[in-house]
TINU-937045 format. One line per field, with one value per residue: residue number from 0; residue in three letters; x, z, y of N, C-alpha, C in turn. Coordinates in pm, 1 decimal. Atoms other than C-alpha are relative to their C-alpha. Layout:
num	NUM_...
residu	ala_...
n_u	X_...
n_w	Z_...
n_v	Y_...
ca_u	X_...
ca_w	Z_...
ca_v	Y_...
c_u	X_...
c_w	Z_...
c_v	Y_...
This chain:
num	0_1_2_3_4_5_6_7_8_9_10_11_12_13_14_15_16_17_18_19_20_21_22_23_24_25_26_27_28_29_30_31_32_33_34_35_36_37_38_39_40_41_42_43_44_45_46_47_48_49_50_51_52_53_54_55_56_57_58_59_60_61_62_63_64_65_66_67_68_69
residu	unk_unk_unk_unk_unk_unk_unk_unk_unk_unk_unk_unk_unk_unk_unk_unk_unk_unk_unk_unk_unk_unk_unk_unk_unk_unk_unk_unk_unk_unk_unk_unk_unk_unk_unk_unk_unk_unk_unk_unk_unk_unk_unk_unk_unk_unk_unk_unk_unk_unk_unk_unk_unk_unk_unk_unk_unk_unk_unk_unk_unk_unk_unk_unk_unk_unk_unk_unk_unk_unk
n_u	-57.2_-23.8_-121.5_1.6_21.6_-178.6_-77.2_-43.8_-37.5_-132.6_-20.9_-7.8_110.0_42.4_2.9_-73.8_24.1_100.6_2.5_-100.2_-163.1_-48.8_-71.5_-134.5_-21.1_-9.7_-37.5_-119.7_-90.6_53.1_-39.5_-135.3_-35.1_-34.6_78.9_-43.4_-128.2_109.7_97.1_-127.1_-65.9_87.7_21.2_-164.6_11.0_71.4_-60.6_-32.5_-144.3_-99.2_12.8_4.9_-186.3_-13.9_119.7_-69.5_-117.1_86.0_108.7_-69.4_-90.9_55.4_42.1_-96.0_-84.8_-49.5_9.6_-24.3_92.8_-100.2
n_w	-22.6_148.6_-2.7_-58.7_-154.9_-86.1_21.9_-116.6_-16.5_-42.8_53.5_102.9_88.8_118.7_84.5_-16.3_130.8_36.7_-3.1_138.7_-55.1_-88.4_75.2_113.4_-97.8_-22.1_130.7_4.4_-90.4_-4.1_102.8_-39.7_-118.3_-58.2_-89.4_-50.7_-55.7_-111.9_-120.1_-92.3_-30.1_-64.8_-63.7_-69.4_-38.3_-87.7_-121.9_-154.4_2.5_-24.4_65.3_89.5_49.6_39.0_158.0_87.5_72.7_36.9_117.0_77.7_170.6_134.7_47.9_144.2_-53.3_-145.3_-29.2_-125.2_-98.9_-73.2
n_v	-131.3_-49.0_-44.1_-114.0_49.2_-35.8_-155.1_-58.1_102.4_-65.6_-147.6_29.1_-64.3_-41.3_79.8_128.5_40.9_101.8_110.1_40.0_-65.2_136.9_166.1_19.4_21.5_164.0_34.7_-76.5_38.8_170.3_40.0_6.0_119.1_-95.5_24.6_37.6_-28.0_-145.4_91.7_29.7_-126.1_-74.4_52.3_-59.9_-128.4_47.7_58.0_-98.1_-77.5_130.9_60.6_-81.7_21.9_152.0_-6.1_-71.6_37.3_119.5_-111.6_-63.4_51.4_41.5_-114.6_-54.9_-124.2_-31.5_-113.4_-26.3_-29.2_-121.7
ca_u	-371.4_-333.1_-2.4_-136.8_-196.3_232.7_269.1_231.0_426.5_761.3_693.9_723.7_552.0_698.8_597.7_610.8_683.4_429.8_353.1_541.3_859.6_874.9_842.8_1122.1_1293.9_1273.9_1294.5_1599.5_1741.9_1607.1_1762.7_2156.9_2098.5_2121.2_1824.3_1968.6_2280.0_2035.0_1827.8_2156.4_2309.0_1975.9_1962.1_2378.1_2240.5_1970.0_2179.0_2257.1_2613.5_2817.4_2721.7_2746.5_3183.8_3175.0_2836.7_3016.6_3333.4_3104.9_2898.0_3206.2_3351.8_2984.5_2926.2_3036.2_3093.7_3242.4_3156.7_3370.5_3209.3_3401.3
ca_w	9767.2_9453.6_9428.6_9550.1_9897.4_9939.8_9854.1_10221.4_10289.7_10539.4_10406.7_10096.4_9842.8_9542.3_9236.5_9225.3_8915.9_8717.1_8702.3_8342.1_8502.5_8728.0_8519.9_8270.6_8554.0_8694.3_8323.7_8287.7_8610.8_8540.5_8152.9_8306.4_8604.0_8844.2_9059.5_9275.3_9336.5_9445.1_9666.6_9850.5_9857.7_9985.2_10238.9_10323.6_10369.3_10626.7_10831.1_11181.4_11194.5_11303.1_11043.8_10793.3_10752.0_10650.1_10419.1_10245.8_10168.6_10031.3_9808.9_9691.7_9451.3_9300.1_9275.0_8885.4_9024.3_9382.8_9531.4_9818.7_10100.6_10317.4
ca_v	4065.3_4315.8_4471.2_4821.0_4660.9_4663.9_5065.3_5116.9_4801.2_4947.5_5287.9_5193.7_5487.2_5521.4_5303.3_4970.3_4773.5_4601.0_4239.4_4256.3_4425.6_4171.4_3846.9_3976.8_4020.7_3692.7_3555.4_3725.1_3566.7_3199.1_3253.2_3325.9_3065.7_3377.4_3277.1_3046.2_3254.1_3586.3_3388.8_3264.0_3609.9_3769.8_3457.5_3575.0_3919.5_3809.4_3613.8_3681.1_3869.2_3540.1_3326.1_3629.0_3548.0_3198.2_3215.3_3541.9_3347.5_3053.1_3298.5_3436.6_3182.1_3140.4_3533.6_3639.3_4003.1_4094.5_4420.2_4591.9_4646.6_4942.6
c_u	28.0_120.2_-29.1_-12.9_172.3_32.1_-8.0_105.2_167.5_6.8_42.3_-86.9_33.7_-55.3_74.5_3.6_-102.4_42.7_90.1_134.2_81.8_44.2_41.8_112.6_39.9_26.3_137.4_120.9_13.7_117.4_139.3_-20.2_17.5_-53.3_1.4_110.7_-83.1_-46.9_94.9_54.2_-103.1_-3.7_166.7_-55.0_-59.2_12.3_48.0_166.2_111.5_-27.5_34.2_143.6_-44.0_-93.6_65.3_121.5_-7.5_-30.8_101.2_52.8_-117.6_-13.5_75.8_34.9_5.9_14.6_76.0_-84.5_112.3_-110.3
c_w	-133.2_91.6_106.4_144.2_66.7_-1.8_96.1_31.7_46.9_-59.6_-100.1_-71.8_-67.2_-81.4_-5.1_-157.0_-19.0_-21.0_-133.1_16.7_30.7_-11.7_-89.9_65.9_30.4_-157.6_-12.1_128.7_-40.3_-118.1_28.2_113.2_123.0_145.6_138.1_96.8_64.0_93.0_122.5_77.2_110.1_183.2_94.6_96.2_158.9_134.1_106.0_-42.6_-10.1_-104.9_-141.6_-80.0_-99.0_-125.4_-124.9_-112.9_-109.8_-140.4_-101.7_-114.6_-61.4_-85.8_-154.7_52.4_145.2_21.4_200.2_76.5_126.4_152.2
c_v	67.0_83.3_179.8_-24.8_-4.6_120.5_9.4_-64.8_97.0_122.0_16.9_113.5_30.5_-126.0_-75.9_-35.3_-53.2_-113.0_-55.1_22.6_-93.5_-134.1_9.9_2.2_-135.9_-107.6_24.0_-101.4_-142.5_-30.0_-3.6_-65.7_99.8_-43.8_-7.9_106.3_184.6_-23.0_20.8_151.0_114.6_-94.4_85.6_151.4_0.1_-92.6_41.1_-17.6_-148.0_-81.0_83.4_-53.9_-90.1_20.7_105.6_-26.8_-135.4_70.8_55.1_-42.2_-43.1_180.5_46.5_156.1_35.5_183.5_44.4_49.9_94.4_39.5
C-alpha cells in the first residue's frame, strides 16, 4: 500500500505526513519511553465505556501530564 492509498481513508483529505515525519516521531517516542504509555492510552480510548473507569485510573499514575476532560 503507498501512503496516498489512506488520503481517502474515513474522509481523511488533508496531507498526510511523510515517512520522515513519522519516524522522528516515533523516534522521539521510543527516545522518552512514551511508546508504551500512548499505545495503552489509545487502547483506554478504544475501550468499551465500562471498562473505560478503571483502565483511566490505571493510566493515570503512568501518564506524566493529566488532561481534564469536562
Amino acid at each position: 500500500m503507498t501512503p496516498s492509498s489512506f488520503s481517502g481513508f474515513c474522509g481523511v483529505t488533508d496531507a498526510l505526513p511523510d515517512e520522515t515525519t513519522i519516524l522522528n516521531f516515533r523516534h522521539l517516542l521510543e527516545q522518552h519511553e512514551l511508546t508504551a504509555i500512548l499505545l495503552e492510552a489509545i487502547n483506554v480510548y478504544l475501550a468499551p465505556a465500562a471498562d473505560n473507569e478503571q483502565k483511566q485510573e490505571e493510566l493515570g499514575d503512568k501518564m506524566p501530564l493529566k488532561k481534564e476532560v469536562s
